[in-house]
C-alpha positions in Angstrom: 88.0 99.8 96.1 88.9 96.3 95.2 91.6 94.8 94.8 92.9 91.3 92.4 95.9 89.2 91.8 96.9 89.4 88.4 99.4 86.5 87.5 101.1 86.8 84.1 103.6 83.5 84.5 106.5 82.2 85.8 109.9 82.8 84.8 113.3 81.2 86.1 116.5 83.2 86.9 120.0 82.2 88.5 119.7 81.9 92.4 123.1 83.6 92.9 121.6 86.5 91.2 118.5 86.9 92.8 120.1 86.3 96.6 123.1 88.3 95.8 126.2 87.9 98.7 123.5 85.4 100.6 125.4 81.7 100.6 123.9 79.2 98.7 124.3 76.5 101.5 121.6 79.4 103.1 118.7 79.9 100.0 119.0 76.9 98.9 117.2 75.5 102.0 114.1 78.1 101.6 114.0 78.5 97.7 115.7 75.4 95.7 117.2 75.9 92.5 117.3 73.5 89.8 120.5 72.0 88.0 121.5 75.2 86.6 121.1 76.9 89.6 117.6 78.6 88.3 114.8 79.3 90.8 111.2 79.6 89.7 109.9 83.2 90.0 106.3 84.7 89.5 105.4 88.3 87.9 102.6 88.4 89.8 100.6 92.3 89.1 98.1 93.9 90.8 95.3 95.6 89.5 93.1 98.3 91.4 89.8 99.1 90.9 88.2 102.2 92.2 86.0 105.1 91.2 86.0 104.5 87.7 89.8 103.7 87.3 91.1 100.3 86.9 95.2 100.9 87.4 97.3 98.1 86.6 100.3 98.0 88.9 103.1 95.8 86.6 102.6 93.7 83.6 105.2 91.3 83.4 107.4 89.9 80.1 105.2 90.5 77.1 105.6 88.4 74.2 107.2 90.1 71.8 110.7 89.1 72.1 112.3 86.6 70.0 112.4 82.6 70.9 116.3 83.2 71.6 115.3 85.9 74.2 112.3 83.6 76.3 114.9 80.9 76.1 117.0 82.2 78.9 114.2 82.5 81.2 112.3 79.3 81.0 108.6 80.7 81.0 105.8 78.3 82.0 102.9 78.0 84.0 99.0 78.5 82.3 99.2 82.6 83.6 98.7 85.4 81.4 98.0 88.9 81.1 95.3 88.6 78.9 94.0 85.4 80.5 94.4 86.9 83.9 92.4 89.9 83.2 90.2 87.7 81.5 89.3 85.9 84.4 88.6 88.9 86.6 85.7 90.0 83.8 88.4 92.5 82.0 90.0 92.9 79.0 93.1 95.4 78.2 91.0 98.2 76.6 89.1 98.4 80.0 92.8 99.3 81.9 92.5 103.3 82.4 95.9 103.6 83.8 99.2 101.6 84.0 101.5 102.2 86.9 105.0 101.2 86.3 107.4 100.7 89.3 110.1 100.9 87.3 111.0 99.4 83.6 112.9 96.6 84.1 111.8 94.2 81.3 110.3 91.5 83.6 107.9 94.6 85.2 106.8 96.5 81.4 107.4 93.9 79.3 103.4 93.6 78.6 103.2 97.6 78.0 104.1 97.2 74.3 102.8 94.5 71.8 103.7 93.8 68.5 101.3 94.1 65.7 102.6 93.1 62.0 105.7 95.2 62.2 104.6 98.0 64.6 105.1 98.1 67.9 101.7 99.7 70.2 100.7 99.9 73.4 98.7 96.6 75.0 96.7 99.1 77.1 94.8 101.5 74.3 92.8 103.3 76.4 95.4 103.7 79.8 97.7 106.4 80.8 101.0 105.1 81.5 102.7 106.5 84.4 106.9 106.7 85.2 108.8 109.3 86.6 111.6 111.7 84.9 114.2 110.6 86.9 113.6 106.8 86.3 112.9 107.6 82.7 115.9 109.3 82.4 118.2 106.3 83.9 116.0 103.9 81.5 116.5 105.3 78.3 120.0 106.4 78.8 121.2 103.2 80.5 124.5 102.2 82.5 126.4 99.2 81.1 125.5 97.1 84.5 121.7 97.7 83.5 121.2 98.1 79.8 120.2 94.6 79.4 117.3 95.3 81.5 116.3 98.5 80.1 115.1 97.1 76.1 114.3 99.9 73.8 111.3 98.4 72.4 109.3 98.2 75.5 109.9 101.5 76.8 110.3 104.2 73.9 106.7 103.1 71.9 104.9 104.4 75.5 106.7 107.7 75.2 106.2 108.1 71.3 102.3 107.0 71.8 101.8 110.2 73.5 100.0 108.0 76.9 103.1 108.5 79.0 103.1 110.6 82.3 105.1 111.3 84.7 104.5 110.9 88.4 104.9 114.7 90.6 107.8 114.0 93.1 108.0 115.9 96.0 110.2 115.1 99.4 109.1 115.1 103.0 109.8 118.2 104.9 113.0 118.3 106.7 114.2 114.8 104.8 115.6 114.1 101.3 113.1 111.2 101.2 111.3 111.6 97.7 107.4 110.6 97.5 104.3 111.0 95.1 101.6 111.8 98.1 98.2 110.5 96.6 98.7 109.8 92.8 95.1 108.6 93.0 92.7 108.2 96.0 94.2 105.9 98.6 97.1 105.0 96.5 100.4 106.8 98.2 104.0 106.0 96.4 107.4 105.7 97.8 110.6 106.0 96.0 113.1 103.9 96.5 117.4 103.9 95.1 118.8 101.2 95.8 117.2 98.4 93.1 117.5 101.0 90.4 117.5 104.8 90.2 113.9 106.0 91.6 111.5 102.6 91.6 108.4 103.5 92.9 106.5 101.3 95.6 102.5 101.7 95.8 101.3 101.8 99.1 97.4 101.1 98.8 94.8 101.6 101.6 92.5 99.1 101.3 89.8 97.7 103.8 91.2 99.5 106.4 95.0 97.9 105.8 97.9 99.4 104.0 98.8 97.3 100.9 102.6 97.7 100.1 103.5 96.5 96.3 106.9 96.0 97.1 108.8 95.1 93.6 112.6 94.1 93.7 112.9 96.0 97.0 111.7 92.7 98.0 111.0 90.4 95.5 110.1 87.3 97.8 109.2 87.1 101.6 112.7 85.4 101.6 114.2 88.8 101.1 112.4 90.2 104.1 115.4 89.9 106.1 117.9 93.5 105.9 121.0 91.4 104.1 119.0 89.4 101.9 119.3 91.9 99.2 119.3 91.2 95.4 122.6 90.9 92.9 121.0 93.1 90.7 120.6 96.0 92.3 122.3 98.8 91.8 123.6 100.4 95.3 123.2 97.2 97.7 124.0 99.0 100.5 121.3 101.5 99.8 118.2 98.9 99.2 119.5 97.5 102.9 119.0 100.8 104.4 115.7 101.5 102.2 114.1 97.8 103.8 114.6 99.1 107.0 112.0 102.0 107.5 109.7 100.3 105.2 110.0 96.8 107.2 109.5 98.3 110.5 106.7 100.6 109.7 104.7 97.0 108.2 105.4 95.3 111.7 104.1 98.4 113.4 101.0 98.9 111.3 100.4 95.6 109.9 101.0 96.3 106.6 100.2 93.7 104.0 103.2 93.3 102.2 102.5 91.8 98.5 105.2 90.0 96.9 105.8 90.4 92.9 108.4 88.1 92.2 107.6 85.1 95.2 106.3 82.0 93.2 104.2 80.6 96.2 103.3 83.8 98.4 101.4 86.3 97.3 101.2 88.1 100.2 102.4 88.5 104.1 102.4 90.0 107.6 106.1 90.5 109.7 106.7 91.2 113.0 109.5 92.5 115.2 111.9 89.4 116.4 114.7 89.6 118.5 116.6 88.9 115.2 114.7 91.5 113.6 111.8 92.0 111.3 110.7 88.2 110.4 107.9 86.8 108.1 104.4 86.7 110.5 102.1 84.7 108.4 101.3 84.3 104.5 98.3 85.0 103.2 96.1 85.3 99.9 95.0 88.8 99.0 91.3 87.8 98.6 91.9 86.8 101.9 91.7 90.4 103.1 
């Protein structure tokens, strides 16, 4: 197996939003915000190759939108999908499958491109994979989260006939729902609290677990237990879901790889008196 970074840009949103009840006199000091109070962020993918399969966790914004959209989000930086892939000696019709965390526009954005007036998937030859229940809550969307949840990038993977959906079963004894093994060495956790049944790849990989955590920590400033997002959903929940999931990484060492942080891609933790703290940053080609 092997592992790559694929970066895909950077994007700016409001720092109140992304550090949700956190105090600003607090961020500000580890992630500084501009004069509209907008933070840099990276969608930083990660794509697995093993046995054959190259699975593309992620894809980022796409391009399809209109200039009206993009505007609000400030994208810059050289990154693209294309270019990233590129420069790892692949091309989109070599991706066999796409794994989707969950379809928040920032995370399947790239799924669907536009071609004249159709709209077709960017990976041709890929299976796409979701789950019902996170389907379901897309494509039926609550008023807090419709503006996440665009049409145009989620119902042309369904009506493309590449979608699947994930088997979700639960630990014995627990209401704790998993996907055990999707593909060798690739485990998947679900998680509530961002947004109804997100999925977090847990990769085994030169003898380390690999955690692709998403927005249940965007940035290794969110690796503290309050420092929770204002977009999710059930705050209190994604607090409680950080906690099994942070001290099983400072147990086990777990590599924990950061989609959203613009200068980390990856990190260690450790148990602190204070609790589970950032350990030491690293690159993943540094593994």
């Amino acid at each position: 197996m092997k592992l790559h970074t694929i970066d895909t840009g950077l994007f700016k949103l409001d720092g109140g939003a992304m550090f949700g009840v956190v105090p600003k006199s607090l961020w500000s000091k580890v992630h500084p915000a501009d004069e509209r109070n907008m933070c840099n962020w990276a969608m930083r993918c990660l794509l697995v190759e093993d046995e054959g399969r190259l699975i593309l966790i992620d894809n980022g914004l796409g391009d399809k939108q209109d200039a009206k959209f993009f505007s609000h989000y400030d994208l810059h930086g050289d990154a693209t999908l294309e270019g990233s892939l590129k420069a790892k000696g692949f091309s989109p019709d070599d991706i066999t499958d796409v794994f989707l965390t969950h379809l928040h526009f920032d995370h399947c954005g790239g799924s669907i491109k536009r071609v004249g007036d159709k709209l077709v998937p960017t990976f041709k030859n890929a299976t796409y994979w979701s789950n019902s229940y996170h389907w379901e809550w897309a494509t039926k969307p609550n008023a807090r989260e419709k503006a996440s949840f665009l049409k145009e990038n989620i119902l042309p993977i369904q009506e493309s006939g590449q979608l699947k959906f994930v088997d979700v079963v639960r630990k014995e004894g627990t209401d704790t729902p998993y996907v055990k093994e999707l593909f060798p060495g690739f485990d998947v956790l679900m998680v509530n609290g961002h947004t109804d049944a997100m999925m977090i790849p847990h990769i085994r990989y030169k003898g380390r677990t690999v955690v692709y955590l998403a927005d249940l920590m965007p940035s290794k400033h969110h690796i503290p237990v309050p420092w929770v997002i204002g977009y999710d959903t059930r705050p209190l929940l994604s607090m409680q879901e950080k906690v099994p999931v942070l001290a099983k990484a400072a147990a086990e060492g777990h590599i924990l790889f950061f989609e959203h942080d613009s200068d980390t891609e990856c990190a260690t933790v450790e148990q602190t008196e204070k609790g589970v703290r950032l350990k030491e940053t690293l690159r993943l080609d540094e593994l």
